[in-house]
C-alpha positions in Angstrom: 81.1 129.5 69.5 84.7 129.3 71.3 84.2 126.6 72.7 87.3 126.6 75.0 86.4 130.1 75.6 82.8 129.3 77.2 84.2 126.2 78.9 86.7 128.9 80.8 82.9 130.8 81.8 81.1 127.9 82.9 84.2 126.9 85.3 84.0 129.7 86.4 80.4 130.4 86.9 80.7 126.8 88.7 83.3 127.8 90.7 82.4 130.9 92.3 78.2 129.8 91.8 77.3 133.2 90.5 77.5 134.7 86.5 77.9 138.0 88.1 81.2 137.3 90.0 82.5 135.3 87.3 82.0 138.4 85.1 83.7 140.7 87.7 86.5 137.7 88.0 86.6 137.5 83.9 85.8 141.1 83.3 83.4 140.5 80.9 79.7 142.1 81.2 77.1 139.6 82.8 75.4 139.4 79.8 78.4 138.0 77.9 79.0 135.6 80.6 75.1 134.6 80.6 75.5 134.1 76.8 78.5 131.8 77.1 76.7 129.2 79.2 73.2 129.4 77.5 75.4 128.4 73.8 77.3 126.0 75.5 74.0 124.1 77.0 72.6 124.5 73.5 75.6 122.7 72.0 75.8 119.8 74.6 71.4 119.7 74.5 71.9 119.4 78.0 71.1 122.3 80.9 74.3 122.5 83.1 73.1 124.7 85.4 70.1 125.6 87.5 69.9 129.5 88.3 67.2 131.0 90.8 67.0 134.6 92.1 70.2 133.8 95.0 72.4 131.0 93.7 73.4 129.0 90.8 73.7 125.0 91.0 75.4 122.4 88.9 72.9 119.5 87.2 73.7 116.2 87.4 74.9 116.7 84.0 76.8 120.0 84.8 78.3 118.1 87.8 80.2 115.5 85.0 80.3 118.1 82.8 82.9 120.1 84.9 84.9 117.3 85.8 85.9 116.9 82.0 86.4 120.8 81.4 88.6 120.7 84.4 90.7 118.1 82.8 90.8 119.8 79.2 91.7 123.7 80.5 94.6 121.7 82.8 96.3 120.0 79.7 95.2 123.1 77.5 97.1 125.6 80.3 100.2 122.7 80.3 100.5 122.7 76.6 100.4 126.5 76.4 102.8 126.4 79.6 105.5 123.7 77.7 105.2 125.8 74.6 106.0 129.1 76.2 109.1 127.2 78.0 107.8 127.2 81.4 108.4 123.6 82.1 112.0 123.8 80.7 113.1 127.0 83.2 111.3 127.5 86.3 110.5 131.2 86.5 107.4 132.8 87.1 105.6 134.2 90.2 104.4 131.7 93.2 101.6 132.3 95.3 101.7 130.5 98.6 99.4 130.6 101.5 99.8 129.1 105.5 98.7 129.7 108.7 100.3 132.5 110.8 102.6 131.5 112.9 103.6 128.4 111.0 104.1 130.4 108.2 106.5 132.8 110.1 108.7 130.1 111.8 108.4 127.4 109.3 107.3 128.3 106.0 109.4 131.3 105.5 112.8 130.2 106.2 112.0 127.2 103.2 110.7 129.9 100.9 114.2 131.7 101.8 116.3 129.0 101.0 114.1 128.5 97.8 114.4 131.8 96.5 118.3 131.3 97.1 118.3 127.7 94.7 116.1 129.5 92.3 116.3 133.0 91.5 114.1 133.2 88.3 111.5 132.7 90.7 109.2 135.0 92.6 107.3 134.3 95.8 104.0 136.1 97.1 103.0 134.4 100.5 100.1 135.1 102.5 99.9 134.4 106.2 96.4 133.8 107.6 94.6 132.0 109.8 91.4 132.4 107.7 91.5 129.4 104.7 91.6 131.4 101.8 90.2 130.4 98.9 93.0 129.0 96.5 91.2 129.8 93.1 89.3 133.1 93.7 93.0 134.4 95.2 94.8 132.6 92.3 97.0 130.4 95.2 99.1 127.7 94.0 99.9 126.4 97.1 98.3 126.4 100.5 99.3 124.7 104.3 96.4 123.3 106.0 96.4 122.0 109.8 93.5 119.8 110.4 90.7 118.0 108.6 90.6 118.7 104.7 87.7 119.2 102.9 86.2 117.3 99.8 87.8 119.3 96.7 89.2 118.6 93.5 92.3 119.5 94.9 95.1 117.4 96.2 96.7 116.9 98.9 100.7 116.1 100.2 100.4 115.0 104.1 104.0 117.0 105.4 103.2 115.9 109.0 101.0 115.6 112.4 100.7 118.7 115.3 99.7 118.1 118.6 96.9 120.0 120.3 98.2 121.1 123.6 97.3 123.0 126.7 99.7 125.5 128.3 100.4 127.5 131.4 102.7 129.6 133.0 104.6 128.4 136.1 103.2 131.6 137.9 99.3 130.6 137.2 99.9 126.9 138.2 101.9 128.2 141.4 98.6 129.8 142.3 96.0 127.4 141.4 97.5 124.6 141.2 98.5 121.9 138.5 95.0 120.0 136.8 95.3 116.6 137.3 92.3 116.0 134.8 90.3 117.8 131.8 87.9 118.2 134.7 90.3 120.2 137.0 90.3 123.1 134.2 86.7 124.0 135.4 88.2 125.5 138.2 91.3 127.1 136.6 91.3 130.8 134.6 91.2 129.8 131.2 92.2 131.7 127.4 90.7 131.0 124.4 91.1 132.2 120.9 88.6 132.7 118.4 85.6 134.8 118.6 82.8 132.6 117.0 81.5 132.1 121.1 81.5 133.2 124.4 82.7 129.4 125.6 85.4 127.0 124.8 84.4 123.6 123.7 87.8 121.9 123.7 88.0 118.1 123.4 90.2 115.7 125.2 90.8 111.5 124.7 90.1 110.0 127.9 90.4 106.3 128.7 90.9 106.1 124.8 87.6 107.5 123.3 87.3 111.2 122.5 84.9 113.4 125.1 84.3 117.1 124.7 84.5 119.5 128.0 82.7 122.8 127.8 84.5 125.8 129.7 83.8 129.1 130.2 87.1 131.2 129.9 88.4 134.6 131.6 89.5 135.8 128.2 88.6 135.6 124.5 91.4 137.0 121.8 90.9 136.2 118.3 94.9 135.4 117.8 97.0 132.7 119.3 100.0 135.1 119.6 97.6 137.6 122.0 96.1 134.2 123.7 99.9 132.7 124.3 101.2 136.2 125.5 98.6 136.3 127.5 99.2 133.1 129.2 102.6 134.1 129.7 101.2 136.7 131.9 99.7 134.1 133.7 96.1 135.2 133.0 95.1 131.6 132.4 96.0 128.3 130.8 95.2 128.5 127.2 94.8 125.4 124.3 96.8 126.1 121.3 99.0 123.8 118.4 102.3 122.2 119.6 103.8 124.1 117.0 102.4 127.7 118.3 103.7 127.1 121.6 106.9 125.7 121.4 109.1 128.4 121.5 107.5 129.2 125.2 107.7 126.2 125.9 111.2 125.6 125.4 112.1 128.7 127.1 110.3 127.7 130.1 108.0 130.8 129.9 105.0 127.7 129.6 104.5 124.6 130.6 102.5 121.9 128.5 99.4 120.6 130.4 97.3 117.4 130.4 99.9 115.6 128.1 98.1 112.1 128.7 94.5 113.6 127.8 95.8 115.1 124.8 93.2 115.1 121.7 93.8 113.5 118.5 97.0 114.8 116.4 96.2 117.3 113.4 97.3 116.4 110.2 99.4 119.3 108.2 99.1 118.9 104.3 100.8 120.8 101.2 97.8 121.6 99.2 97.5 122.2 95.6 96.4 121.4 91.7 96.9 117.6 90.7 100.7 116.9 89.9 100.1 115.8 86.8 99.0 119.2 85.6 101.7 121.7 87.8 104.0 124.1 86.3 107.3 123.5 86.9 107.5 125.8 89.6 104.8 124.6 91.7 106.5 121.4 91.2 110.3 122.1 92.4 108.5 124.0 95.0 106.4 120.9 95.9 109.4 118.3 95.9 111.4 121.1 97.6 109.4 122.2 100.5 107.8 118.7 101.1 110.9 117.0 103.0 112.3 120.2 104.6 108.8 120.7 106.3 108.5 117.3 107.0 111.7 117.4 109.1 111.1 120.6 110.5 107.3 119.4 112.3 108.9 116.2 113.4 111.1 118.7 115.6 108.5 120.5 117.0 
């Protein structure tokens, strides 16, 4: 048995909890992939998986199991790395992920001045608001606003964003400026994402955190269509400091509610422990870091 080999399958199988889509991610036939894992538990006399009919769970055993084949495929991949000269000449391809609109004003103009300092390097960088998944999509490097999850990943804080609520001069001339969360109730509202038919935004009043429910005019599934539609003074919408700032600042919006504001989002750099980076997720890492760290502080 390779065991390296079947350690690769049963990260995998882990990973993506099925044998079938690790064989489609491996290309390997199910049965191979099946085999793999059924040796390796016969090696370690110890069952590192529990498969039914729908899903596939990690033992106990599994669950300490992985932790160590994560470790050994890292410093196996960083050997093979050092020896192939990666770590000595940053080249390669880099896959990046962010949100949106961050990504189009704040991401891209560092990846532009990266690709400048380092031209051995390539970058792929996908903008989406959906979390994608950073190892089915093979993503190095991902920006997160708000609350991480538990992973095995790690995590470089870059900075805070406010949550804010906007308007247009136009809607406030006409229904006047809220005073209060509660004064919304009676104002057009805009909300973005599809998931309901009612906008459960939360606010910090006399110092604790209290939710408001609203039901708004209009429901987009973007914050560009939700901000332009503000602008058009359909209603006041709730969106990140950093998604409204350029209205702002041009005086097409004005922030709402700035003493009820909720609780600042954290943004984070998120990625593969240091320890076991290429060199060009480092540079990247130590690169982008401060730049985007000054540019939120501006917004």
């Amino acid at each position: 048995m390779d065991r390296l080999k079947a350690m690769t399958v049963f990260q995998k199988v882990a990973d993506l909890g099925s044998f079938s889509a690790a064989g489609r991610e491996l290309g390997m036939p199910l049965a191979t992939v099946s085999r793999q894992v059924t040796e390796l538990e016969k090696h370690l006399g110890s069952p590192l998986l529990t498969r039914t009919t729908r899903a596939v769970a990690l033992t106990e055993s599994g669950e300490a199991y992985l932790k160590s084949v994560r470790r050994i495929l890292d410093d196996v991949d960083a050997a093979e790395r050092q020896a192939a000269g990666e770590f000595h000449a940053p080249r390669g391809e880099l896959v990046l992920t962010a949100p949106i609109c961050f990504g189009q004003l704040h991401v891209l103009p560092v990846v532009r001045d990266f690709l400048a300092q380092y031209p051995e390097i390539n970058v792929r960088l996908a903008l989406s608001d959906r979390n994608l998944h950073m190892i089915d999509e093979h993503i190095d490097m991902a920006v997160r606003a708000g609350a991480l999850p538990d992973s095995s990943l790690h995590a470089t804080r870059i900075g805070e964003v406010r949550q804010v609520i906007v308007a247009a001069p136009k809607m406030l001339a006409a229904h006047g400026t809220p005073k209060t969360p509660d004064d919304l109730c009676r104002m057009p509202l805009i909300h973005f994402g599809f998931a309901s038919a009612q906008a459960l935004w939360d606010f910090r009043i006399d110092g604790k955190r209290e939710e408001r429910l609203f039901t708004p005019r209009l429901t987009v599934t973007t914050a560009d269509a939700a901000l332009w539609a503000a602008r058009e003074g359909i209603g006041a919408v709730r969106v990140l400091s950093y998604q409204s700032a350029g209205s702002v600042s041009q005086g097409d919006l004005r922030v709402l509610l700035e003493d009820y504001e909720a609780e600042t989002r954290p943004v984070h750099l998120l990625h593969a422990n240091r320890a076991g980076l290429p060199l060009k997720t480092r540079i990247f890492l130590d690169f982008a870091r401060e730049k985007l760290r000054e540019r939120i502080k501006q917004i």
